[in-house]
Each structure stands twice: as structure tokens, then as C-alpha cells.
C-alpha positions as protocol buffer text, in pm:
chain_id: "A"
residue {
  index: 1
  type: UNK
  ca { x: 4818 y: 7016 z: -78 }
}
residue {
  index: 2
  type: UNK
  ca { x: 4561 y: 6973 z: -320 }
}
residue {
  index: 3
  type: UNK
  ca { x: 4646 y: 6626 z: -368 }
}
residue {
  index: 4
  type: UNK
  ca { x: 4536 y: 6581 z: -8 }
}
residue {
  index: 5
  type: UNK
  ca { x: 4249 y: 6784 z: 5 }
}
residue {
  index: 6
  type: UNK
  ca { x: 4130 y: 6601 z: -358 }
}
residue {
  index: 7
  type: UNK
  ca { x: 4155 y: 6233 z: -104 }
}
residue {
  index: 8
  type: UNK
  ca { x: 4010 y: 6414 z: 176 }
}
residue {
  index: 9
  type: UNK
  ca { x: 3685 y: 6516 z: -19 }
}
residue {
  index: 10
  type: UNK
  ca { x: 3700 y: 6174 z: -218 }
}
residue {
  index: 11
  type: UNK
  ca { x: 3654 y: 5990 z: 136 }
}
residue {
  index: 12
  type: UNK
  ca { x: 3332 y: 6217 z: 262 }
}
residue {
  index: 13
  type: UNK
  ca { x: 3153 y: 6133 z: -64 }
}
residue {
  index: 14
  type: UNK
  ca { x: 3225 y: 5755 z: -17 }
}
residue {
  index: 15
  type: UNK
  ca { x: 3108 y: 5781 z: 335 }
}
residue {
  index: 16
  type: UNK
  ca { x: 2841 y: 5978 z: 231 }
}
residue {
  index: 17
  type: UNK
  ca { x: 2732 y: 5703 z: -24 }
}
residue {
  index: 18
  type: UNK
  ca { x: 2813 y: 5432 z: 235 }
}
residue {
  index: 19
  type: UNK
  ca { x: 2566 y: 5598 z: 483 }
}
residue {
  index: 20
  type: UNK
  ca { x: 2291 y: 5667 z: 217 }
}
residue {
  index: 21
  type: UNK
  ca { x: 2281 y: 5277 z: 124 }
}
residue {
  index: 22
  type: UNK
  ca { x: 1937 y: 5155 z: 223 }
}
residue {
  index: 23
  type: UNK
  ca { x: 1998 y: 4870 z: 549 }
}
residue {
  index: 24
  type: UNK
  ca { x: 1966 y: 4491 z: 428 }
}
residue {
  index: 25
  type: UNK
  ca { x: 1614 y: 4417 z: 446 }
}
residue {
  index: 26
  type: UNK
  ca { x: 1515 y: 4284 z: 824 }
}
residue {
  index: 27
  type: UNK
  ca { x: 1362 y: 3856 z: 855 }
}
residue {
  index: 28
  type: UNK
  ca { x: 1053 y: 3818 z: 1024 }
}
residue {
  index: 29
  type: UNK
  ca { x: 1025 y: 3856 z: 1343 }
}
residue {
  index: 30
  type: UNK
  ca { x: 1024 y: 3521 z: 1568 }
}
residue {
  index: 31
  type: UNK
  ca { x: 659 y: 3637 z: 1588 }
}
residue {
  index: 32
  type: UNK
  ca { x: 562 y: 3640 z: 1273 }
}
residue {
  index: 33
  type: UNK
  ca { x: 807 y: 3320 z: 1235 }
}
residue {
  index: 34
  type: UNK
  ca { x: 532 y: 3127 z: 1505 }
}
residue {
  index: 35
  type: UNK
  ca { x: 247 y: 3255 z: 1312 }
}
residue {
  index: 36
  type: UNK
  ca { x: 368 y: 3142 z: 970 }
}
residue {
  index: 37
  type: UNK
  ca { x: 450 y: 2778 z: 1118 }
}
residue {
  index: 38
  type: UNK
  ca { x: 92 y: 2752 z: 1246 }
}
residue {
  index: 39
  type: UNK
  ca { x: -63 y: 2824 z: 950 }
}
residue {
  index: 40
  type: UNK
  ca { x: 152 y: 2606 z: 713 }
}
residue {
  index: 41
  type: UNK
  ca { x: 45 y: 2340 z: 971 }
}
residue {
  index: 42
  type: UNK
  ca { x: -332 y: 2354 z: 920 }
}
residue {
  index: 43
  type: UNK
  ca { x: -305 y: 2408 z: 556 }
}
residue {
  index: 44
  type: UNK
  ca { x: -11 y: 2027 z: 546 }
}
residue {
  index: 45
  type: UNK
  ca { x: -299 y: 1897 z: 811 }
}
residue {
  index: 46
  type: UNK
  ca { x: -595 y: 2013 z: 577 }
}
residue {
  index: 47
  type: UNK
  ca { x: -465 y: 1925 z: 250 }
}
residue {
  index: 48
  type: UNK
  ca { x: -152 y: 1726 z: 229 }
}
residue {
  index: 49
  type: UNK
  ca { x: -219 y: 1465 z: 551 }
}
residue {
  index: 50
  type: UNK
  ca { x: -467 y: 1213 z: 410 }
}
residue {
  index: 51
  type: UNK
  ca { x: -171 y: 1112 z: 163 }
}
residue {
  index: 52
  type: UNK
  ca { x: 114 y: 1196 z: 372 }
}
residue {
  index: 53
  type: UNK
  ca { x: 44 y: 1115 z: 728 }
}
residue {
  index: 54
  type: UNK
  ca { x: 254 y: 959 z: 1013 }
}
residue {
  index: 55
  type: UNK
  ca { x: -76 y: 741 z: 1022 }
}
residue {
  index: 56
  type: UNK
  ca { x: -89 y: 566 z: 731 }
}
residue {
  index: 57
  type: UNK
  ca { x: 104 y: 220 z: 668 }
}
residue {
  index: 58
  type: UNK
  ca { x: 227 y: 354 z: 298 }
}
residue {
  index: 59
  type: UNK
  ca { x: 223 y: 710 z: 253 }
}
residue {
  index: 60
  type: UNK
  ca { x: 246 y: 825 z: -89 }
}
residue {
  index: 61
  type: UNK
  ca { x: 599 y: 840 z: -222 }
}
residue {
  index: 62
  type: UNK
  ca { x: 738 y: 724 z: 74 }
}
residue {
  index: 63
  type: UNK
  ca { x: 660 y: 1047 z: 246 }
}
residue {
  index: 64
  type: UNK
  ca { x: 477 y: 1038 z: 528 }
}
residue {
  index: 65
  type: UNK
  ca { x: 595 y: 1328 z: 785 }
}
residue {
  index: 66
  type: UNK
  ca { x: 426 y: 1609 z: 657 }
}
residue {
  index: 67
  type: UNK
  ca { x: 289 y: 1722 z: 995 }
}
residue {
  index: 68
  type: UNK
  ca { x: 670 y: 1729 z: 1084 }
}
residue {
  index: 69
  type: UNK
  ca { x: 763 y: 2064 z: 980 }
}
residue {
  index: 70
  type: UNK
  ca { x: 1126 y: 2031 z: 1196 }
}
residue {
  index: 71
  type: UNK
  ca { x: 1227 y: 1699 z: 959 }
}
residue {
  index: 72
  type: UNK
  ca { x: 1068 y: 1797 z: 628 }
}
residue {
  index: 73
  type: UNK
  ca { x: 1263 y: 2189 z: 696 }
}
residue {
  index: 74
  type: UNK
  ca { x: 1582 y: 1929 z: 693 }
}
residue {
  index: 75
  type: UNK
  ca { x: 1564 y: 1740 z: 396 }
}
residue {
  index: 76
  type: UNK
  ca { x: 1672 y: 1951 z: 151 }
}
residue {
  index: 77
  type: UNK
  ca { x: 1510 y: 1699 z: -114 }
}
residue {
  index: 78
  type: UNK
  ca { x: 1219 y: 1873 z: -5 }
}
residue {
  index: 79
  type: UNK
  ca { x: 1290 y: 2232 z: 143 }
}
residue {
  index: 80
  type: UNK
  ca { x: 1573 y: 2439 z: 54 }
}
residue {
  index: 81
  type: UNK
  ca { x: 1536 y: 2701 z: 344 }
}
residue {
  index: 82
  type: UNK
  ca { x: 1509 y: 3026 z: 240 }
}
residue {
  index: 83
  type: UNK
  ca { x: 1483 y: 2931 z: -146 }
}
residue {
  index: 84
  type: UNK
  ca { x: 1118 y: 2875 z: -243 }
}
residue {
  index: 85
  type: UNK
  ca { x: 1231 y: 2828 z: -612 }
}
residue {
  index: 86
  type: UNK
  ca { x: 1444 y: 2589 z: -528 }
}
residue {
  index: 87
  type: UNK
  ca { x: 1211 y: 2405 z: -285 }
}
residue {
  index: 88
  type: UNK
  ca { x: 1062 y: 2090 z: -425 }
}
residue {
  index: 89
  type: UNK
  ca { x: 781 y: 2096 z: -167 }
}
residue {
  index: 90
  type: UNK
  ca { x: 674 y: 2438 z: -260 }
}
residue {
  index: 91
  type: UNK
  ca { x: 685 y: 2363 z: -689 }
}
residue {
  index: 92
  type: UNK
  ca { x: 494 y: 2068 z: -620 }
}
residue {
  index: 93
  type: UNK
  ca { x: 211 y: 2271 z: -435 }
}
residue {
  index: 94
  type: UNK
  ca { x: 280 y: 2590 z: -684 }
}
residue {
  index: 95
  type: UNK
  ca { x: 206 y: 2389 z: -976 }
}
residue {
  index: 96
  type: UNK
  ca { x: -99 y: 2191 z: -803 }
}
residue {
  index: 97
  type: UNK
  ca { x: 90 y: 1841 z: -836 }
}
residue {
  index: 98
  type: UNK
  ca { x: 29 y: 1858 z: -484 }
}
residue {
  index: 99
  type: UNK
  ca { x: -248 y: 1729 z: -364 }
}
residue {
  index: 100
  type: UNK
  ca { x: -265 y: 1514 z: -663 }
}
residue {
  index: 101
  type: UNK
  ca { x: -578 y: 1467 z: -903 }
}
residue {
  index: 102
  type: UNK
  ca { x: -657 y: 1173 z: -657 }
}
residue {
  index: 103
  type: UNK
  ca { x: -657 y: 1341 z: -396 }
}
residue {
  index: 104
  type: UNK
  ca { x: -1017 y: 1375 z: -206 }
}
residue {
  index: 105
  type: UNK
  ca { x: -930 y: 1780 z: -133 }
}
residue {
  index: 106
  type: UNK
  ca { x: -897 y: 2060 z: -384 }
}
residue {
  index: 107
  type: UNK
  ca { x: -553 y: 2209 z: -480 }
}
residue {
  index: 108
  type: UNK
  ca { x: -423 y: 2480 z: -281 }
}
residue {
  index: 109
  type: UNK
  ca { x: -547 y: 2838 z: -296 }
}
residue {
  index: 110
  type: UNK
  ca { x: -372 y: 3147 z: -402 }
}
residue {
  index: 111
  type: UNK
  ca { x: -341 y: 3243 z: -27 }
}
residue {
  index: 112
  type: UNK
  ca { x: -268 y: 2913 z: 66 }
}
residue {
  index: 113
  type: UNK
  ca { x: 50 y: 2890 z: -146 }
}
residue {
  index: 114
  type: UNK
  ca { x: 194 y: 3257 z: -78 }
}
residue {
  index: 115
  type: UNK
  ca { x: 191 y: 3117 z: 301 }
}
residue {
  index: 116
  type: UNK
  ca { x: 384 y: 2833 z: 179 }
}
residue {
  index: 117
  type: UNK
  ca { x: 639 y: 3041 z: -25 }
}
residue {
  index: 118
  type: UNK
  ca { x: 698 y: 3278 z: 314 }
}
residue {
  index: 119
  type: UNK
  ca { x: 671 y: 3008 z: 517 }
}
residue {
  index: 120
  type: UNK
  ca { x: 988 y: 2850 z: 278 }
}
residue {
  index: 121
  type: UNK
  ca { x: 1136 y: 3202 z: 273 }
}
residue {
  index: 122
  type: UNK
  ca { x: 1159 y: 3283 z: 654 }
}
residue {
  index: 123
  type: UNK
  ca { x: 1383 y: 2940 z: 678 }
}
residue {
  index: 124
  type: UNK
  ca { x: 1072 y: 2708 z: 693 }
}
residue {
  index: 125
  type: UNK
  ca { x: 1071 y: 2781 z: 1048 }
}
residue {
  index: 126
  type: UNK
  ca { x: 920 y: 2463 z: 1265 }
}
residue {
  index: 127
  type: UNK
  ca { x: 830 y: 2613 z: 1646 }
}
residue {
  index: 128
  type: UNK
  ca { x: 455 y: 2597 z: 1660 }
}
residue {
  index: 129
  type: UNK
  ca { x: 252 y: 2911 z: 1877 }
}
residue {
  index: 130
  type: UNK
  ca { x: 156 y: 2755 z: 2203 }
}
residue {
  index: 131
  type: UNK
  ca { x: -222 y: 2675 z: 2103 }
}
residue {
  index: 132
  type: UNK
  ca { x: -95 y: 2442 z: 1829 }
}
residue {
  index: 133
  type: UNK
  ca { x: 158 y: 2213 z: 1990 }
}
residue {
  index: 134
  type: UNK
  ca { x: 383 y: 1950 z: 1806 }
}
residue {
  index: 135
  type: UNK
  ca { x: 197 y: 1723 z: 1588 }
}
residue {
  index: 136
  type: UNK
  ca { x: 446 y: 1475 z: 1566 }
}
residue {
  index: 137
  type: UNK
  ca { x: 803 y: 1334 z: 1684 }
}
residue {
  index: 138
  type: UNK
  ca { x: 704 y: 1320 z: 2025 }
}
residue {
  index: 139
  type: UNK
  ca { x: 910 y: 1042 z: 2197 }
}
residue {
  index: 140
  type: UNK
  ca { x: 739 y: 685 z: 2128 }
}
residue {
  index: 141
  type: UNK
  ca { x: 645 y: 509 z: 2508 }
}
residue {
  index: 142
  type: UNK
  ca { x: 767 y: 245 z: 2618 }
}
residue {
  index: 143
  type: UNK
  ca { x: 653 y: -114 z: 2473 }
}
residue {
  index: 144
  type: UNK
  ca { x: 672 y: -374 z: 2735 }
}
residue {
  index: 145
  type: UNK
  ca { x: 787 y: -746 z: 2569 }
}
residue {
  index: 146
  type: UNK
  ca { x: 498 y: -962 z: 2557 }
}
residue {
  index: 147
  type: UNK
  ca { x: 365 y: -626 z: 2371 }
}
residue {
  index: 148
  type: UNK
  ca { x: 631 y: -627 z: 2129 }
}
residue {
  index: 149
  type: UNK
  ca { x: 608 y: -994 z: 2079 }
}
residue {
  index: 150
  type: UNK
  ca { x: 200 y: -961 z: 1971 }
}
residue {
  index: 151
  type: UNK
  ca { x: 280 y: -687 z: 1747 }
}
residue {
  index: 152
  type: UNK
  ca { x: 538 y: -948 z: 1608 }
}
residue {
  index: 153
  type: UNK
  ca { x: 291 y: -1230 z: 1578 }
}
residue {
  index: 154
  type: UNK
  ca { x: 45 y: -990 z: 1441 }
}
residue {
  index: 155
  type: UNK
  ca { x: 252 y: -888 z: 1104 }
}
residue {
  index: 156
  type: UNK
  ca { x: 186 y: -1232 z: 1012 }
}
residue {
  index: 157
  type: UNK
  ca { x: -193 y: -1166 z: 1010 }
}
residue {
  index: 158
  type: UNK
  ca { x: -125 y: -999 z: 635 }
}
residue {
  index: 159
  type: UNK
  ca { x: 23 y: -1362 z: 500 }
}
residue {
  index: 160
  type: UNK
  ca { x: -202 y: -1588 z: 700 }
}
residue {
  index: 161
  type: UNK
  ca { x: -535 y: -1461 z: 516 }
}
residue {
  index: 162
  type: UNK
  ca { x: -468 y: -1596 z: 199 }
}
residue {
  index: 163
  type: UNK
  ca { x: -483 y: -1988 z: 307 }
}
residue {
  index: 164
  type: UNK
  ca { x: -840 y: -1960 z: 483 }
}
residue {
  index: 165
  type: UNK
  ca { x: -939 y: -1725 z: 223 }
}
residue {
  index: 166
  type: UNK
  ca { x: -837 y: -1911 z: -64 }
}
residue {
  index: 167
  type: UNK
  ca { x: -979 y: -2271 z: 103 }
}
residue {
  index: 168
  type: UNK
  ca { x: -1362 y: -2133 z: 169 }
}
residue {
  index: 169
  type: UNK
  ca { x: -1406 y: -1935 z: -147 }
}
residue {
  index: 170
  type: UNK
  ca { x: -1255 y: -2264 z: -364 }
}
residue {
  index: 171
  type: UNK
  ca { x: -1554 y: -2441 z: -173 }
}
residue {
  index: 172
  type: UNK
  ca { x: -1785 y: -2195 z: -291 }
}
residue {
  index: 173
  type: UNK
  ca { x: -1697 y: -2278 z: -619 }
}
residue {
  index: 174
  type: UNK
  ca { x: -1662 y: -2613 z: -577 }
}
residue {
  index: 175
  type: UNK
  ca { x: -2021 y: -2620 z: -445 }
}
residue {
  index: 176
  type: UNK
  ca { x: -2136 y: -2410 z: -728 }
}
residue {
  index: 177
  type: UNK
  ca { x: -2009 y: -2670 z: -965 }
}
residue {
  index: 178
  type: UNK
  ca { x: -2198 y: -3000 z: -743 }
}
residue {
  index: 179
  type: UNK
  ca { x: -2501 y: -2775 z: -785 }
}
residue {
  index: 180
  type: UNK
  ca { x: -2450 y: -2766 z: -1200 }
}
residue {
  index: 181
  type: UNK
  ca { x: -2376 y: -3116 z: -1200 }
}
residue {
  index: 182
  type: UNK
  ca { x: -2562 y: -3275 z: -931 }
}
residue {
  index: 183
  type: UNK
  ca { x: -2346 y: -3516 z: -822 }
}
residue {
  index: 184
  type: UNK
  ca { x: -2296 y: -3594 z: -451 }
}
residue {
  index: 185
  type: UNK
  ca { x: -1932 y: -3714 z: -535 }
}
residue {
  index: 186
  type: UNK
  ca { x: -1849 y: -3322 z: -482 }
}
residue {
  index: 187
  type: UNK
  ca { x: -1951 y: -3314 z: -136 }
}
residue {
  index: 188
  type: UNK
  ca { x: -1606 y: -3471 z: 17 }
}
residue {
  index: 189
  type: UNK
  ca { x: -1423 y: -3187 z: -155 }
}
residue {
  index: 190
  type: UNK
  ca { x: -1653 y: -2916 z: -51 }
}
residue {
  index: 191
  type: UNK
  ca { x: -1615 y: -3070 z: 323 }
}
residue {
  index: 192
  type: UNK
  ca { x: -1275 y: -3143 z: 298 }
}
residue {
  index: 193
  type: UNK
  ca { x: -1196 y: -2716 z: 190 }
}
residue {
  index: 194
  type: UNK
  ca { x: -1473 y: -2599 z: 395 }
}
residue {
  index: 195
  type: UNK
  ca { x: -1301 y: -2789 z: 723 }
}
residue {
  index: 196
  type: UNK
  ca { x: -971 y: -2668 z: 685 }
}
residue {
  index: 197
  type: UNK
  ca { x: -1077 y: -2331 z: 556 }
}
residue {
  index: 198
  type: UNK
  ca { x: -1243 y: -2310 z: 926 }
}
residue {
  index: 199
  type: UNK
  ca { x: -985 y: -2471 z: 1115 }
}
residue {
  index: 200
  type: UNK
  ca { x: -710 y: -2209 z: 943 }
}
residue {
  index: 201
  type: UNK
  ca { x: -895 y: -1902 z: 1014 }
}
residue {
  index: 202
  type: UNK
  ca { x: -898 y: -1908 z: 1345 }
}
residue {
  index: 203
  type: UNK
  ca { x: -525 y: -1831 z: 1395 }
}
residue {
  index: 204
  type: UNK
  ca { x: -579 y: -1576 z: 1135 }
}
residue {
  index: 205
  type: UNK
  ca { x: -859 y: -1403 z: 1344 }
}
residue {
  index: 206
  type: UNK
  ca { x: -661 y: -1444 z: 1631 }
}
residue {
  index: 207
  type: UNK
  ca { x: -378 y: -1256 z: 1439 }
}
residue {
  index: 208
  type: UNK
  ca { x: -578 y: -948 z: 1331 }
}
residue {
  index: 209
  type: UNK
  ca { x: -658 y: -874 z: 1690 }
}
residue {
  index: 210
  type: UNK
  ca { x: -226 y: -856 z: 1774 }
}
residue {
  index: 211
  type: UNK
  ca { x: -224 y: -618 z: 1444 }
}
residue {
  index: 212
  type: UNK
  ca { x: -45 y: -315 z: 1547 }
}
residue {
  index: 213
  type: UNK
  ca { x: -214 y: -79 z: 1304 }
}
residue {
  index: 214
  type: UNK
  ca { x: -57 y: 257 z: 1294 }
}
residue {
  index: 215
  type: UNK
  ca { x: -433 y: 465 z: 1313 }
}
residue {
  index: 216
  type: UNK
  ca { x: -510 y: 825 z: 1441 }
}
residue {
  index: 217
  type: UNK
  ca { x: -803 y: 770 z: 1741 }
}
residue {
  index: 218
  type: UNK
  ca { x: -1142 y: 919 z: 1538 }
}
residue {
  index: 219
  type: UNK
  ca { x: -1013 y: 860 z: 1154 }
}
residue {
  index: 220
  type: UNK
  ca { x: -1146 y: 693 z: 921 }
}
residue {
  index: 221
  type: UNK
  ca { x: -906 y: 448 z: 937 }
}
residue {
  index: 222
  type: UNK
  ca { x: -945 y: 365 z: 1296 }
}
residue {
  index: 223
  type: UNK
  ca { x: -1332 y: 313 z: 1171 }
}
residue {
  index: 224
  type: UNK
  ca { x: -1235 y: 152 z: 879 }
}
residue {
  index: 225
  type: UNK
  ca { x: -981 y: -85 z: 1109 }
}
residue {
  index: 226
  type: UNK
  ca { x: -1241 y: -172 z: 1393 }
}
residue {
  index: 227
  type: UNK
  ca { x: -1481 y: -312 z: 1117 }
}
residue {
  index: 228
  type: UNK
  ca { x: -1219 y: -514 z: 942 }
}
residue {
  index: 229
  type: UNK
  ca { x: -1128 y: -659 z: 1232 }
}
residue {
  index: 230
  type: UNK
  ca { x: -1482 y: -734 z: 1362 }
}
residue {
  index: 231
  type: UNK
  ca { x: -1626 y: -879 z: 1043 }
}
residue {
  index: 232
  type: UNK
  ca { x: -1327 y: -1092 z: 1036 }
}
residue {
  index: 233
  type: UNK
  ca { x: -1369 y: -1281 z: 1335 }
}
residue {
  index: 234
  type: UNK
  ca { x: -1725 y: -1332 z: 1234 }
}
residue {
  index: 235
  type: UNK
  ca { x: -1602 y: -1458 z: 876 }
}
residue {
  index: 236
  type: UNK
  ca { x: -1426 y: -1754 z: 1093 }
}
residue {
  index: 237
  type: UNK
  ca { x: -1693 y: -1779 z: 1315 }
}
residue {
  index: 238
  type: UNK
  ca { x: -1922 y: -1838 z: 1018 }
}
residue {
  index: 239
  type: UNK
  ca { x: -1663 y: -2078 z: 889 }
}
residue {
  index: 240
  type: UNK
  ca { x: -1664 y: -2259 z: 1189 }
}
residue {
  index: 241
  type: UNK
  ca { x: -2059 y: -2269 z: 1175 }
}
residue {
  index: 242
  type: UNK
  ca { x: -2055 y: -2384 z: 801 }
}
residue {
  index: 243
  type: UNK
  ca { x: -1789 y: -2658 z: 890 }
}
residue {
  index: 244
  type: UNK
  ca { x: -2014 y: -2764 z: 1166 }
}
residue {
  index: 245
  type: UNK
  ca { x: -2298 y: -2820 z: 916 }
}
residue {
  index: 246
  type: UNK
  ca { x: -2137 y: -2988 z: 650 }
}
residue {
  index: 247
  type: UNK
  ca { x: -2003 y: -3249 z: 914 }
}
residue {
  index: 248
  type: UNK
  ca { x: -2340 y: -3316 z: 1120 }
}
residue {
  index: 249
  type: UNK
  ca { x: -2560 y: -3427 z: 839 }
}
residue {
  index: 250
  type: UNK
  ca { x: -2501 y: -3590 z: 516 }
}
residue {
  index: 251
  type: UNK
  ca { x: -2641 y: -3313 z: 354 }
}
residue {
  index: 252
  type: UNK
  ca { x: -2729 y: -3497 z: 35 }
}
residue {
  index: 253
  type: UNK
  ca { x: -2838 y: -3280 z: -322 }
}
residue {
  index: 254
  type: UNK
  ca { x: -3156 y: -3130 z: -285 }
}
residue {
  index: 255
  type: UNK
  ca { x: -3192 y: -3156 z: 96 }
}
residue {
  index: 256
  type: UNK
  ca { x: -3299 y: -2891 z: 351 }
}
residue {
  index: 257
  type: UNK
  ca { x: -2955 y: -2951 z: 525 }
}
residue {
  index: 258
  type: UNK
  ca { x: -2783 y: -2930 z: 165 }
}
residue {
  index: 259
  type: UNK
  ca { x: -2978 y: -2579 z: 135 }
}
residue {
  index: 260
  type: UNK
  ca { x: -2926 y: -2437 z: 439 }
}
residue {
  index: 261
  type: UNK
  ca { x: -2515 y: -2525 z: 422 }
}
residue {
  index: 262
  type: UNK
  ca { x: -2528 y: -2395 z: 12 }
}
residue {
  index: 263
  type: UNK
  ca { x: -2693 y: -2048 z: 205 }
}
residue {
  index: 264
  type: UNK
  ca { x: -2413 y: -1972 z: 478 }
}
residue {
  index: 265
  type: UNK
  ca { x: -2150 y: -2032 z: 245 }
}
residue {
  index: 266
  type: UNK
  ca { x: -2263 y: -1807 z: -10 }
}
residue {
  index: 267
  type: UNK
  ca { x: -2272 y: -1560 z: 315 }
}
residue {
  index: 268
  type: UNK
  ca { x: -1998 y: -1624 z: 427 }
}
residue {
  index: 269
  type: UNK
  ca { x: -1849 y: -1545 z: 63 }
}
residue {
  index: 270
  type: UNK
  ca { x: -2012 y: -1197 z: 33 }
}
residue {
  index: 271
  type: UNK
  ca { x: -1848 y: -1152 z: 392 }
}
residue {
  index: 272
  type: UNK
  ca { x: -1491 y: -1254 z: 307 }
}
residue {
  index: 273
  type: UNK
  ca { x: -1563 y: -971 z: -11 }
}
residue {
  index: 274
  type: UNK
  ca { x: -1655 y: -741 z: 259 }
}
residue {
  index: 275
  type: UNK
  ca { x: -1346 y: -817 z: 458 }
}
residue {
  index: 276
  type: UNK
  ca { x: -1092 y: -826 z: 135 }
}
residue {
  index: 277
  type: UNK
  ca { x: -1251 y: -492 z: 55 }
}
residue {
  index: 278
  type: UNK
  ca { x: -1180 y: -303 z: 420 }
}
residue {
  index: 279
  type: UNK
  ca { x: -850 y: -484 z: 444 }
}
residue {
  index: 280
  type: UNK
  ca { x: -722 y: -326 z: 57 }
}
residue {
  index: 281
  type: UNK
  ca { x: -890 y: 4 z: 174 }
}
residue {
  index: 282
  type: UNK
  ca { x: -662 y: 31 z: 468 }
}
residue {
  index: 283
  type: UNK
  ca { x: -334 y: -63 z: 294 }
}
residue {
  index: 284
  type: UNK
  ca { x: -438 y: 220 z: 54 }
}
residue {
  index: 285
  type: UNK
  ca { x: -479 y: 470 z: 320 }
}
residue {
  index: 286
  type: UNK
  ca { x: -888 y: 530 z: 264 }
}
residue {
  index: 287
  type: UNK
  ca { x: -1176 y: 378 z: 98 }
}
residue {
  index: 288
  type: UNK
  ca { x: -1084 y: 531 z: -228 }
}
residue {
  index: 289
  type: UNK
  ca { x: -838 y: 260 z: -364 }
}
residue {
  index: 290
  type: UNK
  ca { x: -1106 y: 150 z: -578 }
}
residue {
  index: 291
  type: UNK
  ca { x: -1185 y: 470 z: -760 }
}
residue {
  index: 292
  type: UNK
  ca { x: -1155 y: 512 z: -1138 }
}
């Protein structure tokens, strides 16, 4: 009898003890899950996009989704859901290696980065609050076939620059050294690369414009893109120009013809510079590529 009542008394206090045991702590609410997705959003779109956009042609390390908060939550190189420690997104942002020292925005704030770590903690959660809708992975349009065939035609516009380029700024030297010398003899090599230089930059004009440049509408990449392309037709328009003098007249040292020819190819190199310049800055992803 007492061994019974001894078990009897033995199972109250362990269901005492059982109901006394404080309830697993409760997730966030899908509330609080739609609020923490928006703001990771703007603080990826303030800080993390300029290096890591969908827009630019090479992202840093290869990453360019940030604005994807659905495919960066899956890759658990990056997020390990529910695990900020563990998260290589979140140590790279904790330990301000992200944005990097070369970046053009300042490191995260305290704020900032708790909203991160809960943002990683809640599962890294990716449905946006109706005011903010997806930023990216929307479903690409169709792309009829002579479309697809131009933005064929135009990833040759990268490789076709060099000839033309390398053609009218060898004339420029060229001319530079009939100038030192002053010896006409130099003249059928400065027409000869002046005339083909010409002659090979208009496909290579034509060939920016079929460019299909991945570019957000308003960026300065789209600005940065519209002048590249626009001072590069008028590079080969100036090459055709130059090519058009050098042919009509004999342009013999020390003439006004020889003068005016020496003047628009010494143009026409500061606007190839120009060109080069815009061209680097948008494989970079901005006009900083040149910084120190």
C-alpha cells in the first residue's frame, strides 16, 4: 500500500513540474515576419545594392541578388535560417566587411544590424508587406528573335573597340612623331591608320547601339551608359571627318589643312579617353573604378 501511494504522489509532483515548465518561446508573428522583410530590404537596397545588384554586369564576388531575399534565404553559403552566428551574410555585415572600405556608403548601424540578426533569426523570411512589392525574380518577357539576335551581335561591341581604337590613337602618335621630325614621308602612315581606324569604327558604333546593357531606368549607370554610347558614335563620326581631311588635300607640314587635320585628331584622342573612361566605369559598376 505504501508502495503505491509512494508512485502515486511521485507522479503528481512530475506533473506538477511538467505543468510549471515555462512554454517554448513563440516565432514572430507572420506580421512582424512582413515587417522585418521590408526593412532588411531598404537597408540590402540602401547599402549593399550598388555592389551587389541584379543591375550590374559583375557584381562583386559573384553576388549579385541581394534584393532577392527568397534566393539569398536559400543559399546556405550565405544564410543559415534561423542561425545568425552561423550566417555568413550577417558576420560579414556584423564585422563591417560588408559594405567594404570601397564602398561609396557607410557601414551598417547598430540598429541596422540587430534587424539583420532578427531578420536571420525569424528564418530570413522573404514575403514583402504589400507597399514594397518584389524587387526582383519577376518572370523575364518575352524576347522576340531578331531581338535576341542584336543582343547577340551586340556582345561583340566589347572586342570590336580595340581595332578602331588602337588604329586612330597609333595615328596620333604617328603624327606626333611627323611633327618632331618634319618629314612628309609620315603622312601615308598617318592616312593609311587614320582611314581604316574610320572605316572600322563604324561597325563598332553600330554595335554599341545592339548592346544589351543590364541598367536600372534612372541610375547612374543608365546615365553613365547613354553617354558612352553617344560620345561613341561621335568618336567615329569624328573619325570619319578626320579621314575625310587627310584624303581631300595633301595636307603638306606646316599647312593650314595639315593644322586643322593635326587639331581633330588630337580631339578626337581626348574623346576616345572620354569614351575608354565611361566604358571601364560601367564594367566596374560606377565611376569609382579609378579611385585610390
Amino acid at each position: 500500500m505504501m508502495r503505491v501511494f509512494l508512485l502515486l504522489l511521485a507522479a503528481v509532483f512530475t506533473m506538477a513540474g511538467a505543468s510549471a515548465a515555462p512554454a517554448p518561446a513563440k516565432g514572430p508573428g507572420k506580421d512582424e515576419k512582413l515587417r522585418l522583410a521590408g526593412d532588411v530590404l531598404k537597408i540590402f537596397e540602401a547599402k549593399c545594392a550598388d555592389c551587389h545588384g541584379a543591375h550590374l554586369p559583375k557584381p562583386k564576388g559573384k553576388f549579385g541578388y541581394v534584393l532577392d531575399l527568397k534566393r539569398m534565404a536559400e543559399n546556405p553559403e550565405y544564410i543559415v535560417r534561423g542561425e545568425p552566428g552561423k550566417s555568413e551574410l550577417f558576420q560579414l555585415v556584423k564585422n563591417n566587411e560588408m559594405p567594404g572600405e570601397d564602398a561609396d556608403v557607410p557601414p551598417l548601424t547598430p540598429d541596422e544590424k540587430k534587424l539583420v540578426e532578427d531578420w536571420v533569426r525569424a528564418g530570413a523570411p522573404h514575403e514583402l508587406p504589400a507597399a514594397l512589392p518584389p524587387q526582383e525574380g519577376k518572370p523575364e518577357a518575352k524576347v522576340s528573335f531578331l531581338r535576341r539576335v542584336a543582343n547577340w551581335l551586340g556582345k561583340f561591341h566589347p572586342l570590336s573597340t580595340h581595332f578602331p581604337v588602337g588604329l586612330l590613337m597609333t595615328a596620333v602618335f604617328a603624327e606626333a612623331i611627323a611633327w618632331w621630325l618634319k618629314r612628309d614621308e609620315w603622312m601615308l602612315l598617318v592616312r593609311f591608320l587614320t582611314v581604316l581606324g574610320a572605316l572600322s569604327s563604324v561597325p563598332t558604333a553600330a554595335l554599341g547601339w545592339l548592346t544589351n546593357f543590364p541598367i536600372v531606368s534612372g541610375s547612374e549607370l543608365a546615365m553613365i551608359y547613354r553617354f558612352h554610347q553617344i560620345l561613341g558614335t561621335a568618336v567615329s563620326v569624328w573619325a570619319l571627318v578626320c579621314a575625310t581631311l587627310v584624303c581631300i588635300a595633301e595636307c603638306e607640314e606646316g599647312s593650314l589643312a595639315r593644322r586643322r587635320f593635326r587639331g581633330a585628331l588630337l580631339l578626337g584622342a581626348f574623346l576616345i579617353s572620354v569614351v575608354g573612361f565611361l566604358g571601364g566605369a560601367l564594367n566596374a559598376g560606377g565611376l569609382g573604378h579609378y579611385k585610390f
